[in-house]
C-alpha positions as CSV (number, residue, x, y, z in Angstrom):
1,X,120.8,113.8,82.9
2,X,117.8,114.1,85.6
3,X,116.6,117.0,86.7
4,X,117.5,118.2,90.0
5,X,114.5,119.7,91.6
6,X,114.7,123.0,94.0
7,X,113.7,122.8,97.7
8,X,110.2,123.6,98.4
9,X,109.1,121.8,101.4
10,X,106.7,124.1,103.1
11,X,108.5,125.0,106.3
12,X,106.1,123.2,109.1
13,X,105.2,120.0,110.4
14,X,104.5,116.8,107.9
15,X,100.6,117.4,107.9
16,X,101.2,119.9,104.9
17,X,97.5,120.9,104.2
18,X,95.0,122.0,107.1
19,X,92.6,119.5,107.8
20,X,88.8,119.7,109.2
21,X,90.1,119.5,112.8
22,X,92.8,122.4,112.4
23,X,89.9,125.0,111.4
24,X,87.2,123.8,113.5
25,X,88.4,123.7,117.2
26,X,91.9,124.4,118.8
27,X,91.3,122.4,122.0
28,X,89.6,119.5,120.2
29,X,92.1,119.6,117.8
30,X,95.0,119.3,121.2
31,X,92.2,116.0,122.5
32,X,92.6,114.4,119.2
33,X,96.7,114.7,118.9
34,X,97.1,113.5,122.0
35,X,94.2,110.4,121.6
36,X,95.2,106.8,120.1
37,X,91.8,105.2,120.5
38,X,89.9,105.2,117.6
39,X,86.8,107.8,117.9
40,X,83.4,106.3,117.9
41,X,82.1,109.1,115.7
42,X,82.8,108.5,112.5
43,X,83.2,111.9,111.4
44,X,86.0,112.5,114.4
45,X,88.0,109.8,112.8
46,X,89.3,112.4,109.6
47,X,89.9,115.0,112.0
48,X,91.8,112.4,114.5
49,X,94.0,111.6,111.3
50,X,94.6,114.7,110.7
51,X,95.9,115.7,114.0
52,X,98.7,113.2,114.2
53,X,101.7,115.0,114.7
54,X,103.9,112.6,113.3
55,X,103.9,109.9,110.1
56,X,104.5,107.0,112.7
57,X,101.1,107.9,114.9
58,X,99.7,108.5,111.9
59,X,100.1,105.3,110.2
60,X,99.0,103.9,113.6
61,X,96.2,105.6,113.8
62,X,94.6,104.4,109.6
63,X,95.9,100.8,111.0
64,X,93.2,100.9,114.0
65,X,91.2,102.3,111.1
66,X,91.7,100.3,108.4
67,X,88.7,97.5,109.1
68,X,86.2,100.1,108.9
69,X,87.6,102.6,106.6
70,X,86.3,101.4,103.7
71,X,82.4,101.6,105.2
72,X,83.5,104.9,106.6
73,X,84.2,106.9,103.7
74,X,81.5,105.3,101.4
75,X,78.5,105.2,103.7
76,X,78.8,107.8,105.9
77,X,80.8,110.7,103.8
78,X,79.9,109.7,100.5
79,X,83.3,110.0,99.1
80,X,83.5,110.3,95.4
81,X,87.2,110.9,94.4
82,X,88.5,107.5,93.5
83,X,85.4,107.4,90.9
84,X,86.4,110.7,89.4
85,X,89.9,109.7,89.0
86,X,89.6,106.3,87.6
87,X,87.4,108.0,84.8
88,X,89.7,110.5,84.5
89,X,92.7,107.9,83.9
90,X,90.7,105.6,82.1
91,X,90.4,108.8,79.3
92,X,94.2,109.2,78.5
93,X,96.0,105.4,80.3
94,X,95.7,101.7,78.0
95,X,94.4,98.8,80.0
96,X,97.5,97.2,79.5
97,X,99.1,100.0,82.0
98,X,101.3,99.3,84.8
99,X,99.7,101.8,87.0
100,X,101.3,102.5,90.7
101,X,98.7,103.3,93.0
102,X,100.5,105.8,95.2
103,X,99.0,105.8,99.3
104,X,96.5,103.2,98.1
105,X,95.1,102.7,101.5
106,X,93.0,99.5,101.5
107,X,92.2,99.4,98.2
108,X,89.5,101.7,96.7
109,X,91.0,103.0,94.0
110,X,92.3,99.3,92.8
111,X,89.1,98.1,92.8
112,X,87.8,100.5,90.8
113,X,90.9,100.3,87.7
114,X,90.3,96.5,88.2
115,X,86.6,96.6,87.1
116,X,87.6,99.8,84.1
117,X,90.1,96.3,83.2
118,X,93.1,97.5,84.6
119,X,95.0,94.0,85.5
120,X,98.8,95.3,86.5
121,X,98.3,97.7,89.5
122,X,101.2,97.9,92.3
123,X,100.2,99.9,95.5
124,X,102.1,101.6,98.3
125,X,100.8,102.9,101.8
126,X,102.8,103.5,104.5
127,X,100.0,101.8,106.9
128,X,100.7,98.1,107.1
129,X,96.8,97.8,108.4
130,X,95.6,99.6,105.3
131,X,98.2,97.5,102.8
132,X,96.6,94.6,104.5
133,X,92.9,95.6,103.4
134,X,94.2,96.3,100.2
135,X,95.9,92.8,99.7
136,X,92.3,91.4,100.6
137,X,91.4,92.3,97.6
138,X,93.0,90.6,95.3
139,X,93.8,93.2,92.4
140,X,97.5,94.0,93.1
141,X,100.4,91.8,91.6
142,X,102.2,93.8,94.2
143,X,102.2,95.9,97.4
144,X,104.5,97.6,99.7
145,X,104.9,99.8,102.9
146,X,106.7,103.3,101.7
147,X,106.8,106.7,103.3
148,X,106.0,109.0,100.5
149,X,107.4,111.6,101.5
150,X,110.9,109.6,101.2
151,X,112.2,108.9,97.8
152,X,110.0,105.8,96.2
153,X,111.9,102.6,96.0
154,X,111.7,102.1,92.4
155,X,113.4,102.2,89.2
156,X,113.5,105.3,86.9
157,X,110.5,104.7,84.2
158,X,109.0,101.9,85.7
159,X,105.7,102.4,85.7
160,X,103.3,103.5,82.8
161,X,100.9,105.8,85.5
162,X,100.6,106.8,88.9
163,X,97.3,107.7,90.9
164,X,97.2,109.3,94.0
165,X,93.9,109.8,95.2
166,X,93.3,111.8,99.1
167,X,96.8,111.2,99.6
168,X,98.9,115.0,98.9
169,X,97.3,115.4,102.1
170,X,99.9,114.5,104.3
171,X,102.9,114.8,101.4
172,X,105.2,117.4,100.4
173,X,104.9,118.2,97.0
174,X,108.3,117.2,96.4
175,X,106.7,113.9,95.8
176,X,105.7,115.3,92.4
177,X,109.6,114.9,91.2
178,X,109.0,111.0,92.0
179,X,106.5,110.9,90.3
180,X,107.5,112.1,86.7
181,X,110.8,110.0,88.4
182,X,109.5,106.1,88.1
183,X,107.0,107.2,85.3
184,X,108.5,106.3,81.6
185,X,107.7,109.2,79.0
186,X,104.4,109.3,77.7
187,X,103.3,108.2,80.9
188,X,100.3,109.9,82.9
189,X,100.0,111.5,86.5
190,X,96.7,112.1,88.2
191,X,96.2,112.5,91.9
192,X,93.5,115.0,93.7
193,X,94.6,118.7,95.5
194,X,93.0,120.2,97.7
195,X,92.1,124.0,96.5
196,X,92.9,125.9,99.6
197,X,96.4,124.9,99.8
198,X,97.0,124.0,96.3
199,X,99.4,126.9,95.9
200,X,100.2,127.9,99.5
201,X,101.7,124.4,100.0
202,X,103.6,124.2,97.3
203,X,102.1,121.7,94.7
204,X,101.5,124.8,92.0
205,X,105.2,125.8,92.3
206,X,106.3,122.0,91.6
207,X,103.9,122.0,88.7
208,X,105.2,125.2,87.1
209,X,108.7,123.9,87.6
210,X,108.2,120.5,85.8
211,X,106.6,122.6,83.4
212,X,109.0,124.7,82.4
213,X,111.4,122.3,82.5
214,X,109.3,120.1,80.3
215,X,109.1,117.3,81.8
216,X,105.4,117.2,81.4
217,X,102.5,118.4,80.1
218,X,99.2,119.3,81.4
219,X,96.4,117.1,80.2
220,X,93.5,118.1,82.2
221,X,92.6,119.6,85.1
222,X,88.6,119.5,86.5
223,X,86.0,121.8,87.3
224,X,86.2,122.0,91.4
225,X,84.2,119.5,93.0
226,X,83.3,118.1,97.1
227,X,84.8,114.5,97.8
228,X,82.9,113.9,100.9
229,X,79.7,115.9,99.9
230,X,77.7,113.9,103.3
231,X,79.8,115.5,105.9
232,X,82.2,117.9,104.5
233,X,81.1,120.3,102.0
234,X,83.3,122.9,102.8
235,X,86.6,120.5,101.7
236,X,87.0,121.2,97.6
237,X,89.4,119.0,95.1
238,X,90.5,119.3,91.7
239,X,92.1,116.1,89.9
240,X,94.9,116.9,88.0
241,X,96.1,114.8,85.1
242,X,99.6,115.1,83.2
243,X,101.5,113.8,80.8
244,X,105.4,112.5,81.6
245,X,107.8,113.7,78.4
């Protein structure tokens, strides 16, 4: 019998958390929405993601992105998660995993299982540009265009882990139930949060739920820590990592 989760959507537009450009400046924020050139600054370029008002302009907007992106967040923010949650998986997933690499954007995270040994990694993005940079790269066996926020067009059990790195972003935590949903028991689930919206938007009250429900079991959860420590030391993270019963 599967489990049929309650409705907890937060009740407001698909960008679920708050981004750097919804705290900073209202009218900048407004300049960005309305903008469909990619900024020169590469700073402006999170906050101009951010500030898509819908998941179409938003995929738009990382496909004008994608050549650079990789540059972007490595060079000039110094961006740390996918490290911190391949080491992470690597602790508690086999190399011989089928791991889905949910919103895998061009491919940071799959480069990084490929050199832990990881050889049977699927990705999803919902930015063709992005999926394009990712196929570049040579470490899928497959990829595919999905809105996450959209129930994931796969099998029950089908993969042995999913990881979903800067992604919960723009998803509702609803996503959670497809994850434990294509994961086969004894699986694992690891993806970053964002602390200041953690609980506000939902993702704790999805966790509690699966919890209690057991269908899975916390395996570790990390200290706090800043993913883009060169520009944005204000944004905080935790990884998460659980075990599918």
């Amino acid at each position: 019998m599967h489990f049929a989760p309650r409705d907890t959507t937060p009740k407001r537009g698909h960008n679920t958390e708050t981004g750097p450009a919804m705290v900073r400046n209202n009218d900048k924020t407004e300049e960005l929405a309305a903008e469909d050139v990619l900024p020169d600054d590469p700073q402006q370029r999170i906050e101009w993601t951010y500030a898509a008002e819908d998941v179409d302009r938003l995929a738009k907007r990382y496909d004008k992105w994608a050549e650079i992106y990789d540059a972007d967040l490595s060079d000039v923010h110094g961006y740390v998660a996918p490290q911190k949650a391949v080491a992470l998986l690597a602790q508690h997933v086999p190399k011989d995993a089928m791991v889905l690499d949910a919103g895998a954007g061009t491919g940071m995270v799959g480069v990084l299982l490929a050199k832990e040994g990881y050889r049977h990694l699927k990705a999803l993005d919902y930015s063709d540009g992005m999926l394009a940079r990712a196929r570049e790269k040579g470490v899928y066996q497959t990829l595919a265009q999905a809105d996450l926020n959209e129930p994931i067009d796969m099998a029950d059990d089908s993969v042995d882990a999913v990881i979903c790195i800067g992604t919960l972003t723009y998803l509702k935590p609803r996503v959670l139930y497809e994850f434990v949903r294509v994961t086969r028991p004894g699986g694992v689930i690891a993806y970053t949060s964002k602390t200041t919206v953690h609980v506000t938007n939902g993702f704790q009250a999805v966790e509690n739920e699966l919890s209690d429900f057991m269908k899975w079991r916390l395996l570790e959860r990390s200290d706090e820590f800043v993913p883009m420590p060169e520009t944005y030391p204000d944004i905080v993270y935790r990884l998460y990592a659980w075990q599918v019963k």
